[in-house]
N, CA, C and O of each residue as an XYZ file, in Angstrom:
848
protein
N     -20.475      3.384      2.763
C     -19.821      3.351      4.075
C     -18.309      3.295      3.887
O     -17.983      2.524      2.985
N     -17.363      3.874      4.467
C     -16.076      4.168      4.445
C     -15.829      2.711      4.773
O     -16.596      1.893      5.281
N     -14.420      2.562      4.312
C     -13.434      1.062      4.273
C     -12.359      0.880      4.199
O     -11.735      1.411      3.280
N     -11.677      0.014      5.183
C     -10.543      0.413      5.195
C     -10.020     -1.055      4.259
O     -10.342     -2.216      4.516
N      -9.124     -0.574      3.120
C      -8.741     -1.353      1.932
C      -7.491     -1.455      1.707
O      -6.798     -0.900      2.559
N      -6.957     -1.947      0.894
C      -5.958     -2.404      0.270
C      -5.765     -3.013     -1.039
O      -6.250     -4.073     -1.434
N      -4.890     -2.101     -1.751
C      -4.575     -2.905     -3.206
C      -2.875     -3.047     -3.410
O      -2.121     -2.079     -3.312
N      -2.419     -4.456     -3.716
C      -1.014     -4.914     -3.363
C      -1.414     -5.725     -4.874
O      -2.399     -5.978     -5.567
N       0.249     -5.955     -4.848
C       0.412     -6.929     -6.618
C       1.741     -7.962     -5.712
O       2.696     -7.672     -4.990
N       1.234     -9.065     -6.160
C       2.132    -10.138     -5.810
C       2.638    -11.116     -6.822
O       1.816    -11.328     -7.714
N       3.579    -11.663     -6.912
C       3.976    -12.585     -7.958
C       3.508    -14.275     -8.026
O       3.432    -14.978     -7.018
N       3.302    -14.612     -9.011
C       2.567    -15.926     -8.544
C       3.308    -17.052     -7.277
O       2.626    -17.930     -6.749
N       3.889    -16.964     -7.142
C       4.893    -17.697     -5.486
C       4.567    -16.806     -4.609
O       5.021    -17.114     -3.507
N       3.703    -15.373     -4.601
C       2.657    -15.016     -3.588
C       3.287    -13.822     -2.509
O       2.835    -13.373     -1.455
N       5.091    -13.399     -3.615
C       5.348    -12.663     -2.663
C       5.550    -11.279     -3.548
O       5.826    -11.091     -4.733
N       5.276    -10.356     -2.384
C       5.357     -8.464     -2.716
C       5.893     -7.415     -2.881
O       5.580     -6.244     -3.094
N       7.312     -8.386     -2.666
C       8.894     -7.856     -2.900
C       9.453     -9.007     -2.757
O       9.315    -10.101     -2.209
N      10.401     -8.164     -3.696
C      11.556     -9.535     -4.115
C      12.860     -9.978     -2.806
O      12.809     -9.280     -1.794
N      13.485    -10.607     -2.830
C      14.897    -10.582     -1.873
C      15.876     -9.635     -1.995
O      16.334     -9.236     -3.066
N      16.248     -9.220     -0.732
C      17.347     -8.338     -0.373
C      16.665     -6.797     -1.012
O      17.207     -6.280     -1.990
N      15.697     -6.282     -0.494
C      15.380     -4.988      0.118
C      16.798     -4.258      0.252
O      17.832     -4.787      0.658
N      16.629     -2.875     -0.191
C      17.756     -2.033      0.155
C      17.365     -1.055     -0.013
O      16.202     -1.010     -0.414
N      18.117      0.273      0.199
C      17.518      1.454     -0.007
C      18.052      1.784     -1.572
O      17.530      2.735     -2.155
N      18.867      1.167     -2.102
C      19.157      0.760     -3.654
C      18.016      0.156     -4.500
O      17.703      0.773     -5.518
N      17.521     -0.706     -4.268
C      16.788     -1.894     -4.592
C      15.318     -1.650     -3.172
O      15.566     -2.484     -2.301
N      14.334     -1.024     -2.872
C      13.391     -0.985     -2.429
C      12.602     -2.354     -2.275
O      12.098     -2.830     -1.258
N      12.634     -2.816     -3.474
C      11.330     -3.733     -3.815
C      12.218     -4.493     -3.744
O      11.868     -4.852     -4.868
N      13.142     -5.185     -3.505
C      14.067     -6.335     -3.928
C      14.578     -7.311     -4.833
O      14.635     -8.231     -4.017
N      14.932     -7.745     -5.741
C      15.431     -8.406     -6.584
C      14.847     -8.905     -7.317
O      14.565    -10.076     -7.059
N      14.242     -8.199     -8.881
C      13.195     -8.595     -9.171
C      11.967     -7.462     -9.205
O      11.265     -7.305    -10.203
N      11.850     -6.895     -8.293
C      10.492     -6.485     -7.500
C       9.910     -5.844     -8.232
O       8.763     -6.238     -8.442
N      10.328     -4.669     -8.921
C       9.711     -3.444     -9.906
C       8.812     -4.236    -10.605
O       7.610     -3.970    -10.607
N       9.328     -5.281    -11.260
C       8.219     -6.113    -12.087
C       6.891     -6.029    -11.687
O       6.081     -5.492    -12.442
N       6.600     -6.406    -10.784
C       5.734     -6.688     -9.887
C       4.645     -5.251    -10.313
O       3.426     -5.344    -10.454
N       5.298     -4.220    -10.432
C       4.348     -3.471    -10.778
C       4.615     -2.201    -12.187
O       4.670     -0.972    -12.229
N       4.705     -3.101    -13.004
C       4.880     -2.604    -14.464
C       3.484     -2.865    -15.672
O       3.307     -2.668    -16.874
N       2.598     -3.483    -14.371
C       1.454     -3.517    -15.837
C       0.658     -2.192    -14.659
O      -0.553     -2.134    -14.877
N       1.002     -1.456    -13.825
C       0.375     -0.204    -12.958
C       1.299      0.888    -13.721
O       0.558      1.442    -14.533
N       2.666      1.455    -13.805
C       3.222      2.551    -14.198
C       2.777      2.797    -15.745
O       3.091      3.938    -16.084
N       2.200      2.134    -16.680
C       1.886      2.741    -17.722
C       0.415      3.120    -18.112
O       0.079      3.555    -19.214
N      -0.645      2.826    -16.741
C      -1.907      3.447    -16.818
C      -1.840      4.533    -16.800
O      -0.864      5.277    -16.702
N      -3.561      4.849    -16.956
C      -3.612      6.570    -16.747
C      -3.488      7.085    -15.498
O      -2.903      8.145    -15.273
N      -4.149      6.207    -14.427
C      -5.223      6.697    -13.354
C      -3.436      6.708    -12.001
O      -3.290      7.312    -10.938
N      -2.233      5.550    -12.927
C      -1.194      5.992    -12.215
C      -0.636      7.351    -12.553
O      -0.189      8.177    -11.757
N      -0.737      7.451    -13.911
C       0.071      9.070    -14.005
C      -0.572     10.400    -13.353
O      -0.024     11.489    -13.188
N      -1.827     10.027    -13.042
C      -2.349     11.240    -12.791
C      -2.264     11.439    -11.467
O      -2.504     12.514    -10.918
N      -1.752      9.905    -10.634
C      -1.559     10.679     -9.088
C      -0.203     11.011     -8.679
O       0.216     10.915     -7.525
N       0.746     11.578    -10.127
C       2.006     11.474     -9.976
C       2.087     12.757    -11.185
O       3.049     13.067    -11.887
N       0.655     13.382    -11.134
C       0.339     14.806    -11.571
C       0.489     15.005    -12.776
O       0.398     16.208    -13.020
N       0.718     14.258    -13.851
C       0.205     13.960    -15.043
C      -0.858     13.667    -16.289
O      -0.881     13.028    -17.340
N      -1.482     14.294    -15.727
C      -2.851     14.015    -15.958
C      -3.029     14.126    -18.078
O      -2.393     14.930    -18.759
N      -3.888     13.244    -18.557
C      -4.064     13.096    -20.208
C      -2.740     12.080    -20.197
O      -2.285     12.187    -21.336
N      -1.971     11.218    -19.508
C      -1.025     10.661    -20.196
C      -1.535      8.731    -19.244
O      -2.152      8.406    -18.229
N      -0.732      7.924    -20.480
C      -1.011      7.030    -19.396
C      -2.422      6.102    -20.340
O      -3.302      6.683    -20.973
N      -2.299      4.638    -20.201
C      -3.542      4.040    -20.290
C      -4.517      3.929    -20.133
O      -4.687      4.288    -18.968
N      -5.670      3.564    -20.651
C      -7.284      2.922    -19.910
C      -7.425      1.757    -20.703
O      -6.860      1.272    -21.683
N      -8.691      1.372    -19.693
C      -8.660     -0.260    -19.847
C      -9.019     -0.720    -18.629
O      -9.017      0.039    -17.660
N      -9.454     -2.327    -18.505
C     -10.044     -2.774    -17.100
C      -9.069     -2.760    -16.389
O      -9.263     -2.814    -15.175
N      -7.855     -2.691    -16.844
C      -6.693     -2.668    -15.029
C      -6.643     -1.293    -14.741
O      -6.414     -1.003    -13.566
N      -6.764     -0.614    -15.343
C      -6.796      1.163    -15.597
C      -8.416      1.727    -14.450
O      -8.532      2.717    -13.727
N      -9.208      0.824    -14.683
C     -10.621      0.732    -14.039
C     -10.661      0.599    -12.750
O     -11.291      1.254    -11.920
N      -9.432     -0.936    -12.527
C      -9.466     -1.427    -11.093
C      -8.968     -0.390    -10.580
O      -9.687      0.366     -9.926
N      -7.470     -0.106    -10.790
C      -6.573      0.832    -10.183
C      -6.973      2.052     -9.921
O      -6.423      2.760     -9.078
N      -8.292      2.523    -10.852
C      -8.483      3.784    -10.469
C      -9.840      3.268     -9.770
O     -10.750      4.096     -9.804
N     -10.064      2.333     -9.292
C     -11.481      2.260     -8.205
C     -10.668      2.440     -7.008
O     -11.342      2.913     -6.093
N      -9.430      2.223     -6.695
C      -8.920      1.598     -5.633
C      -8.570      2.837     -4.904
O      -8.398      2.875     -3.686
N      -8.472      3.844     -5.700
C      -8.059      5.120     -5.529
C      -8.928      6.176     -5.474
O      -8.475      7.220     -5.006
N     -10.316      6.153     -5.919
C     -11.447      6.836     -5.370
C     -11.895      7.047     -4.297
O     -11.699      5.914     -3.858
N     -12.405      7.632     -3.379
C     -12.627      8.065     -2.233
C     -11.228      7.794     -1.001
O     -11.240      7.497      0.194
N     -10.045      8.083     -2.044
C      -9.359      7.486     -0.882
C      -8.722      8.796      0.467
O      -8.052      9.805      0.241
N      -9.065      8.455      1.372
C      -9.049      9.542      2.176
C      -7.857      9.828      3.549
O      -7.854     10.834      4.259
N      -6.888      8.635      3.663
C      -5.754      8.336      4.185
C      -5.381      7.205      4.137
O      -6.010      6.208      3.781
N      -3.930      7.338      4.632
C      -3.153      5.712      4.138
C      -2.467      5.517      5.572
O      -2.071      6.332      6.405
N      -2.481      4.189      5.538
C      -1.259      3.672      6.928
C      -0.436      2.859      5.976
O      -0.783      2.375      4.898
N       0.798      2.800      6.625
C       1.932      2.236      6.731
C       2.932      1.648      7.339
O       3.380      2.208      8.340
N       3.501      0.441      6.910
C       4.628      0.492      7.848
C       5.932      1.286      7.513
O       6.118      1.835      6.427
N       6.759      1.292      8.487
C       7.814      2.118      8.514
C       9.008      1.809      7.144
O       9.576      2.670      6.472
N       9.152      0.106      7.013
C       9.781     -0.447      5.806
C       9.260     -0.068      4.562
O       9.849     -0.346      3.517
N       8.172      0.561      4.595
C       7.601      1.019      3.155
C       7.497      2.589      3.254
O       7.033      3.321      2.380
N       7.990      2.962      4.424
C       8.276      4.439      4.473
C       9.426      4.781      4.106
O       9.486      5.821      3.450
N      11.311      3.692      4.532
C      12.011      3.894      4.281
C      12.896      3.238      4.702
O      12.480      2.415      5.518
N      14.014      3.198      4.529
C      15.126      2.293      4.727
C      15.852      2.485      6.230
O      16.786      1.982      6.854
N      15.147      3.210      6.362
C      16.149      3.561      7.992
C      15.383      2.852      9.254
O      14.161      2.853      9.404
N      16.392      2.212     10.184
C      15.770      1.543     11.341
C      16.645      2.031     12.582
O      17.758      2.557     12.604
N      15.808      1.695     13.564
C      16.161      2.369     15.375
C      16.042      3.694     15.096
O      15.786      4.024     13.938
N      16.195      4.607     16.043
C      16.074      5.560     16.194
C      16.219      6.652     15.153
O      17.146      6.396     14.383
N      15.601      7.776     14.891
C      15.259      8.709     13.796
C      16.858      9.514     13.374
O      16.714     10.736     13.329
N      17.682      9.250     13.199
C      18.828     10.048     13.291
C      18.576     11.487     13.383
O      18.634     12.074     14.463
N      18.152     12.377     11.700
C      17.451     13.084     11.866
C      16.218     12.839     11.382
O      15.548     11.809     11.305
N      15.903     14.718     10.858
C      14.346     14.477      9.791
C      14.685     14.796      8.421
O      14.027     15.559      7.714
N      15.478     14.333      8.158
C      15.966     14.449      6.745
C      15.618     13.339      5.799
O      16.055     13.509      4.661
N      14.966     12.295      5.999
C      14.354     11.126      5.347
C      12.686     11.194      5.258
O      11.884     10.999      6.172
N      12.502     11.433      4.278
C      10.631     11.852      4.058
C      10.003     11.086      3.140
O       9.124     11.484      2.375
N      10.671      9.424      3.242
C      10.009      9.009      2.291
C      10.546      8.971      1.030
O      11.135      9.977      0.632
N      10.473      8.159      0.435
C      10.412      7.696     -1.391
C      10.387      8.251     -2.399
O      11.069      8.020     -3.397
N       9.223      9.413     -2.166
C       8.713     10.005     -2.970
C       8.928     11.165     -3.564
O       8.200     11.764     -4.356
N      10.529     11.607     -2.915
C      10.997     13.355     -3.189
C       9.506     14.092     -2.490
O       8.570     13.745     -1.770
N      10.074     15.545     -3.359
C       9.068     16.496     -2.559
C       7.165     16.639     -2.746
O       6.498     17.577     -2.309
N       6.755     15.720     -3.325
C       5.226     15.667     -3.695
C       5.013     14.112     -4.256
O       4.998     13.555     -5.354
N       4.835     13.689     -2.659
C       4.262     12.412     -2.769
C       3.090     11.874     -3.837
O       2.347     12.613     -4.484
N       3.101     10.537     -3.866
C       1.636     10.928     -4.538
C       0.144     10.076     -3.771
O      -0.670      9.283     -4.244
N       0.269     10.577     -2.664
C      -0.803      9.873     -1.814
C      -1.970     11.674     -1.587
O      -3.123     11.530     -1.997
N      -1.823     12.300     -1.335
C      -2.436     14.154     -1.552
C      -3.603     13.618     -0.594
O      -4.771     13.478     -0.959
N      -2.946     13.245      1.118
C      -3.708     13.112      1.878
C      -2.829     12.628      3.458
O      -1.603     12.580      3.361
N      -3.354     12.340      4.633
C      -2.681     12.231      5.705
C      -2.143     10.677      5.855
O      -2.896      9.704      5.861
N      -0.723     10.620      5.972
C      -0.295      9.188      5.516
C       0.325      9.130      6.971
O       0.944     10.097      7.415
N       0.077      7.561      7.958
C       0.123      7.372      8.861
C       1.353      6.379      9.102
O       1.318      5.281      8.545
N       2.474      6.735      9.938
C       3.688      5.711      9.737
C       3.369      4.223     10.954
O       2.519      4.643     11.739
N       3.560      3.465     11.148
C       3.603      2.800     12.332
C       5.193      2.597     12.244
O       5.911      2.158     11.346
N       5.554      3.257     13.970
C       7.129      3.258     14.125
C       7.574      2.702     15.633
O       6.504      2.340     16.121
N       8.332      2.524     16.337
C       8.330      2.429     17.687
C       8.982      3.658     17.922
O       8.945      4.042     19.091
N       9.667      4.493     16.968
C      10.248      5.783     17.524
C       9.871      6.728     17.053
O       9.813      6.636     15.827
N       9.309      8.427     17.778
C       8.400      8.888     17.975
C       9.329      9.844     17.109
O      10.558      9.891     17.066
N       8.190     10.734     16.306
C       8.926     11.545     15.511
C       7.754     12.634     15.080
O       6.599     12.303     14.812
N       8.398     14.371     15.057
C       6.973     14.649     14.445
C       6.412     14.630     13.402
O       7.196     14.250     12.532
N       4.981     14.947     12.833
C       4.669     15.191     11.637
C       5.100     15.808     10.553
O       5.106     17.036     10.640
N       5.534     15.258      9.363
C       5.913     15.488      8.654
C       4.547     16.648      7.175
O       3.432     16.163      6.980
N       4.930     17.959      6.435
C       4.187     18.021      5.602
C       4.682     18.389      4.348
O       5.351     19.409      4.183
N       4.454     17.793      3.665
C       4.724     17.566      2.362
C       4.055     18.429      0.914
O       2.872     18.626      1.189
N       4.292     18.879     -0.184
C       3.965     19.113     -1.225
C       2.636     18.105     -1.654
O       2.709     16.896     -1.431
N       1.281     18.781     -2.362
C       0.688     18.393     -2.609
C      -0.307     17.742     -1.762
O      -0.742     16.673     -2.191
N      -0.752     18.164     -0.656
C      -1.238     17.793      0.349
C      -0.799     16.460      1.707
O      -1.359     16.377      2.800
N       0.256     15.618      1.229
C       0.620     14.934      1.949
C       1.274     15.234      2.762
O       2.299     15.905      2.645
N       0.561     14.561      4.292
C       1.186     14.843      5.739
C       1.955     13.506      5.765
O       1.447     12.582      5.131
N       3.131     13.282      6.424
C       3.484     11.932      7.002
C       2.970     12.007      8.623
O       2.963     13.131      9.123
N       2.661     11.185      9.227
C       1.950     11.301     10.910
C       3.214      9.987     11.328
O       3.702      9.241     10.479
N       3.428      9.968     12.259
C       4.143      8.912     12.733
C       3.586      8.141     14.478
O       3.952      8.637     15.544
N       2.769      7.024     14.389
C       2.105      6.348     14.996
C       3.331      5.188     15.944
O       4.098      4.428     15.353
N       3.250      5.310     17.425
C       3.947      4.636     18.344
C       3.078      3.583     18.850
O       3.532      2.547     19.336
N       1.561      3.888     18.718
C       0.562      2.888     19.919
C       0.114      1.710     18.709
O      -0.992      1.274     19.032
N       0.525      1.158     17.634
C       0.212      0.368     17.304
C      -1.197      0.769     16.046
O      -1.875      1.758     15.768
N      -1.055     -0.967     15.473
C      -1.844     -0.879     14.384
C      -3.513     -0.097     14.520
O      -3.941      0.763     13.750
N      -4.213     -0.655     15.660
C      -5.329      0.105     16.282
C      -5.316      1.565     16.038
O      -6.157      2.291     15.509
N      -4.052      1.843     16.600
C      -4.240      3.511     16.626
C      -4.039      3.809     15.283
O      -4.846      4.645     14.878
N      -3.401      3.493     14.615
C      -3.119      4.066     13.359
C      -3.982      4.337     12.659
O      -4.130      5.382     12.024
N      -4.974      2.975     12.717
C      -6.125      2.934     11.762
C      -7.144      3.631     12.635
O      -6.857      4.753     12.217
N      -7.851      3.805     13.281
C      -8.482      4.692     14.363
C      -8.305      5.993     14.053
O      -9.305      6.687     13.870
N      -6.820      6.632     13.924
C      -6.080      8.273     13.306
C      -6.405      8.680     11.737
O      -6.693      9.760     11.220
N      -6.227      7.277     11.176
C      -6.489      7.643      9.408
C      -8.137      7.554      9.362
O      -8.668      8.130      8.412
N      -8.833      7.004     10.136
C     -10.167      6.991     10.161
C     -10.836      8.450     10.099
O     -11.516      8.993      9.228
N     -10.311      8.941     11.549
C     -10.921     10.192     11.950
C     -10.295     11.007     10.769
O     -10.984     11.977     10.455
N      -9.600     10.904     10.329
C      -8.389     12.263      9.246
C      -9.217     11.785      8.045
O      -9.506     12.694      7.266
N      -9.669     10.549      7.715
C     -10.805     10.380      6.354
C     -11.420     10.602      6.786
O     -11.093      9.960      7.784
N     -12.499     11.169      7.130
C     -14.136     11.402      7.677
C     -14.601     10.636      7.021
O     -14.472      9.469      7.390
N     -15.329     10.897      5.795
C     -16.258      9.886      4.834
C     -15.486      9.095      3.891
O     -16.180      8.568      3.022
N     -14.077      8.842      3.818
C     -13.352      8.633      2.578
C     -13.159      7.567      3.650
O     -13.498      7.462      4.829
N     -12.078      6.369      2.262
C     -11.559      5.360      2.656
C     -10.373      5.438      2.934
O      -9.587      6.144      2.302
N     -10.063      4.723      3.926
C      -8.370      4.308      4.457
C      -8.077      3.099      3.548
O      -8.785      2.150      3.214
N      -6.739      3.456      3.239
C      -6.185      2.666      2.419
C      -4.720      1.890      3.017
O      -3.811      2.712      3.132
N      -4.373      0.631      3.369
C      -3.157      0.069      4.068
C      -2.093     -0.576      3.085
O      -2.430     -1.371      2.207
N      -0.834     -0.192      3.288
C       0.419     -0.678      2.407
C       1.248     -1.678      3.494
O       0.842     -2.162      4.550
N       2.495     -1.795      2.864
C       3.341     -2.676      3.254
C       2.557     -4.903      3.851
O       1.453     -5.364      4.141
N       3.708     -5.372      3.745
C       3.303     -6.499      3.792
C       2.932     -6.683      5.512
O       1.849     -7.149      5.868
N       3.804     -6.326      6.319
C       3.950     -6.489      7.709
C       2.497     -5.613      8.589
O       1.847     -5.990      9.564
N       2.392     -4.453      7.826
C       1.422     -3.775      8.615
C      -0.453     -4.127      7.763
O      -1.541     -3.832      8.257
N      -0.207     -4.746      6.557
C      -1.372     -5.543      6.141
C      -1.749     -7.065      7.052
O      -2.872     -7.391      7.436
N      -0.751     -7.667      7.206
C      -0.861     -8.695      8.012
C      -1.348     -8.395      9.771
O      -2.208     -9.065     10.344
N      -0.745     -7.500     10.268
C      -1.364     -7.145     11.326
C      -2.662     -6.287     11.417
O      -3.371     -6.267     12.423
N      -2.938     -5.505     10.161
C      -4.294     -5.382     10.191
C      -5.300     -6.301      9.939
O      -6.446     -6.015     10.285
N      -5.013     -7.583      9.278
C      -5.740     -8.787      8.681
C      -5.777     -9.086     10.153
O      -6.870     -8.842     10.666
N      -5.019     -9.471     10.814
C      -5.107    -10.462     12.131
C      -6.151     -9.309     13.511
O      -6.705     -9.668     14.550
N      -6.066     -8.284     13.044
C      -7.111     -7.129     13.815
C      -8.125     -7.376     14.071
O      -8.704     -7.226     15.147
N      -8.666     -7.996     12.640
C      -9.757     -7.653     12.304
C     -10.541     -6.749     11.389
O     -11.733     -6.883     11.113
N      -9.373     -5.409     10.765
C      -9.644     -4.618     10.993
C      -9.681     -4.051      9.104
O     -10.224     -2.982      8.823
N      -8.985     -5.010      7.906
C      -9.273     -4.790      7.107
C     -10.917     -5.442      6.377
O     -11.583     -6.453      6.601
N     -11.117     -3.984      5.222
C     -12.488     -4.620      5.244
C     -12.360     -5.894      3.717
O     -12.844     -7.010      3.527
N     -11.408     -4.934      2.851
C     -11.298     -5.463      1.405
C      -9.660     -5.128      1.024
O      -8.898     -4.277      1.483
N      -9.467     -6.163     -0.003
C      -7.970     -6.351     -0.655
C      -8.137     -6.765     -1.809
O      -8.540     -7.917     -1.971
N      -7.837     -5.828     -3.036
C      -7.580     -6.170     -4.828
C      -6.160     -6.719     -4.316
O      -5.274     -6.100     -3.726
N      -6.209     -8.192     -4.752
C      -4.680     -8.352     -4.732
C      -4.604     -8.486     -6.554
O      -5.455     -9.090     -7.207
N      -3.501     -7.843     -7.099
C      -3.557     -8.617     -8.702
C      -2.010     -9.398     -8.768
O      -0.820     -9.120     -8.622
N      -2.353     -9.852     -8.895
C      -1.242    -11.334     -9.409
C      -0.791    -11.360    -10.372
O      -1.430    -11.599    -11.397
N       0.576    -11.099    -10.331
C       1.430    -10.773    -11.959
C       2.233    -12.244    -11.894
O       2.547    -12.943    -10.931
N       2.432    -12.416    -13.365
C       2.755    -13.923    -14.010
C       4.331    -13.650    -14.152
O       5.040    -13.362    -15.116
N       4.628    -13.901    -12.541
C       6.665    -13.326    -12.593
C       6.388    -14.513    -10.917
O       5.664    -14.575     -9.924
N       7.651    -15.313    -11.637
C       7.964    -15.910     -9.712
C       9.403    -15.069     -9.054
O      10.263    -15.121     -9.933
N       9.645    -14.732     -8.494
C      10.292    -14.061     -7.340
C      10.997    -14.905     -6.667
O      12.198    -14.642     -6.732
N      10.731    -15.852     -6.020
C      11.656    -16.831     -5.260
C      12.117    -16.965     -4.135
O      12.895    -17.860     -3.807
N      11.425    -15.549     -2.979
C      11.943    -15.182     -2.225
C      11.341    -14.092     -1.864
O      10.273    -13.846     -2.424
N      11.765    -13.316     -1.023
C      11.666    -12.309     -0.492
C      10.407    -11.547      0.419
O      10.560    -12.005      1.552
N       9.669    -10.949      0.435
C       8.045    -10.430      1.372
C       6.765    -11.475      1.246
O       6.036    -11.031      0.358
N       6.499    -12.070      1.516
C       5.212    -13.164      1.555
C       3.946    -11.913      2.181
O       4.040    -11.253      3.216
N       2.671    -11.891      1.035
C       1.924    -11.289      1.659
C       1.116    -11.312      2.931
O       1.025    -10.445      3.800
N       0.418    -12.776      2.827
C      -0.331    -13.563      3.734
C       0.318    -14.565      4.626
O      -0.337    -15.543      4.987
N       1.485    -14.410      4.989
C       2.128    -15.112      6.369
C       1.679    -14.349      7.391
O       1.072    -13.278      7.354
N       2.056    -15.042      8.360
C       1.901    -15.332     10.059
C       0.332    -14.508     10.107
O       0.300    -13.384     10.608
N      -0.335    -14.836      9.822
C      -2.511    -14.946      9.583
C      -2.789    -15.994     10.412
O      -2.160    -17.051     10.462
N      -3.809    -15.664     11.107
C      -4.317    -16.749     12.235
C      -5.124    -17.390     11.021
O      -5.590    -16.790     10.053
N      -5.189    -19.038     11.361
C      -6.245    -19.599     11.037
C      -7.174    -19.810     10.721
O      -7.468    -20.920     11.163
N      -8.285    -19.233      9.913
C      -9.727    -19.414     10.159
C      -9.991    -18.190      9.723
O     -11.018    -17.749     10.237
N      -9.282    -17.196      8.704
C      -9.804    -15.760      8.584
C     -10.551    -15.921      7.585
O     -10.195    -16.403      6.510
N     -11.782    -15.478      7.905
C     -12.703    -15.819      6.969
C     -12.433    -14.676      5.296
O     -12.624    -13.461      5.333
N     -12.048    -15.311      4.195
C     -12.115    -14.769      3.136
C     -13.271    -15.072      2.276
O     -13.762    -16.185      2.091
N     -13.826    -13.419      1.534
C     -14.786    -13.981      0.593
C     -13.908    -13.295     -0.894
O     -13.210    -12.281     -0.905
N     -14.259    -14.339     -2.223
C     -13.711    -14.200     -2.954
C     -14.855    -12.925     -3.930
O     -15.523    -13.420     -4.839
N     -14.949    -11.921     -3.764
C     -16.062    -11.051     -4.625
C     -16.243    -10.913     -5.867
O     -17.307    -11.067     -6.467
N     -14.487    -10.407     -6.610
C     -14.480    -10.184     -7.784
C     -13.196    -10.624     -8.598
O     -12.073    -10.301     -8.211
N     -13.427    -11.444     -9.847
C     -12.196    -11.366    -10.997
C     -12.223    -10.518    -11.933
O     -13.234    -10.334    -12.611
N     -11.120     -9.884    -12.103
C     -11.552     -9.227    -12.969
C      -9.788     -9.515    -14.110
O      -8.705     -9.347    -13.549
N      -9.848     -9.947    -15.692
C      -8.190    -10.624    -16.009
C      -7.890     -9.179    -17.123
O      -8.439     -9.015    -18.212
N      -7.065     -8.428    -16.598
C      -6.254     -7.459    -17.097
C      -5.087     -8.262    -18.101
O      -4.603     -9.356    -17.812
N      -4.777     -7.531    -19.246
C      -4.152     -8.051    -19.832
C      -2.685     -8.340    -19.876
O      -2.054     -8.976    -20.720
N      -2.181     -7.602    -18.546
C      -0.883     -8.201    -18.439
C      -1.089     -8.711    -16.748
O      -0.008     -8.798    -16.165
N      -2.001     -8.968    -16.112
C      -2.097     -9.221    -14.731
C      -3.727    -10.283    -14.449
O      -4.436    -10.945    -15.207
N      -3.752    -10.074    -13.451
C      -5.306    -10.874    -13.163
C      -5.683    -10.455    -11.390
O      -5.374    -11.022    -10.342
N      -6.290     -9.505    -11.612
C      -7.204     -8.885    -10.248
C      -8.043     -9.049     -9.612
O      -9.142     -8.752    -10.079
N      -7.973     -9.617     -8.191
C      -8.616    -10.759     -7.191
C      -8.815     -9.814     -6.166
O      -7.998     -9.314     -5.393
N     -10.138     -9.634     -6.290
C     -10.795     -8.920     -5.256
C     -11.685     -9.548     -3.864
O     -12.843     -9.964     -3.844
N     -10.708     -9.448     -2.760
C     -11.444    -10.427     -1.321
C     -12.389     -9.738      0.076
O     -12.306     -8.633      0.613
N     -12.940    -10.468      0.250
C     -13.674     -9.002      1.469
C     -13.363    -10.185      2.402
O     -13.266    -11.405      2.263
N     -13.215     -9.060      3.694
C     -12.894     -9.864      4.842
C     -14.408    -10.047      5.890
O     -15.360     -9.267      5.917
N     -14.244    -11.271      6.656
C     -15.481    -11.231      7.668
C     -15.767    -11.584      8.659
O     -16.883    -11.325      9.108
């Protein structure tokens, strides 16, 4: 059955970027760390079209489960890009230069309306005004049988408080940060977590939760 998931790396003080975000500094102060035991797998090089290069191994395993059937992504707009209020132009497409590496329909949540963006390598950018519901509802129908997959800290938290995520690999890298994106703030009370799977990678440790 299709699922809508999430895989995020946090530092043991529990946050997903470091302080002071910039369009210099993305991840914030610190932050890249956060995901340096992911850039030297295999299952990363190959969605960044590299394919034969790159590690295996059980974090190599997780990372590439997380990425199987994956059939669209939502987002928030801060993990789309550095620009806020109104769209100046359409000259900002994202992070990723010209061939993202998502090679599927990637959903923005924005308050300002902009059109679809299409990209090299199959990636569409969609840009979503009606909220987290719709977003995930749009990447649903655009995965048919595949899984939706959710980024950023702000638009994971409002899908947690939905209802609406099913599962989250969080892996936990042994770096404190001190500051900056907290994954699991402003969460109502009482969200029921089940703890499913450990699995201890050798430079990380991967905590797999289902929601209920």
């Amino acid at each position: 059955m299709p699922k809508v998931k999430a895989q995020i790396s946090i530092s043991l003080d529990g946050y997903m970027a470091g302080p002071n975000q910039s369009e210099e500094n993305p991840l914030g102060e610190g932050g890249e760390a956060l995901h340096e035991w992911a850039v030297k797998l295999a299952s990363f090089h190959e969605m960044h079209g590299r394919v034969g290069e790159g590690e295996r191994g059980v974090s190599d395993d997780v990372l590439r489960a997380t990425l199987d059937r994956l059939g669209a992504v939502v987002m928030g707009r801060n993990m789309f890009g550095p620009i806020r209020g109104p769209w100046p132009d359409e000259e900002w497409k994202g992070w990723w230069g010209e061939e993202p590496p998502f090679h599927c329909p990637v959903y923005v949540l924005t308050r300002y309306p902009r059109d679809p963006v299409q990209m090299d390598g199959g990636t569409s950018f969609h840009f979503v005004t009606e909220g987290i519901e719709t977003a995930i509802a749009e990447a649903k129908e655009a995965a048919d049988d595949q899984d939706v997959s959710v980024g950023g800290a702000s638009t994971l938290q409002q899908t947690i408080a939905a209802g609406l995520l099913d599962e989250i690999v969080v892996t936990q890298v042994p770096i404190l940060l001190g500051g900056g994106e907290r994954l699991f703030d402003r969460l109502p009370a009482g969200t029921k977590v089940e703890l499913a799977a450990v699995v201890e990678g050798p430079e990380a440790l991967h905590l797999t939760y289902r929601f209920g």
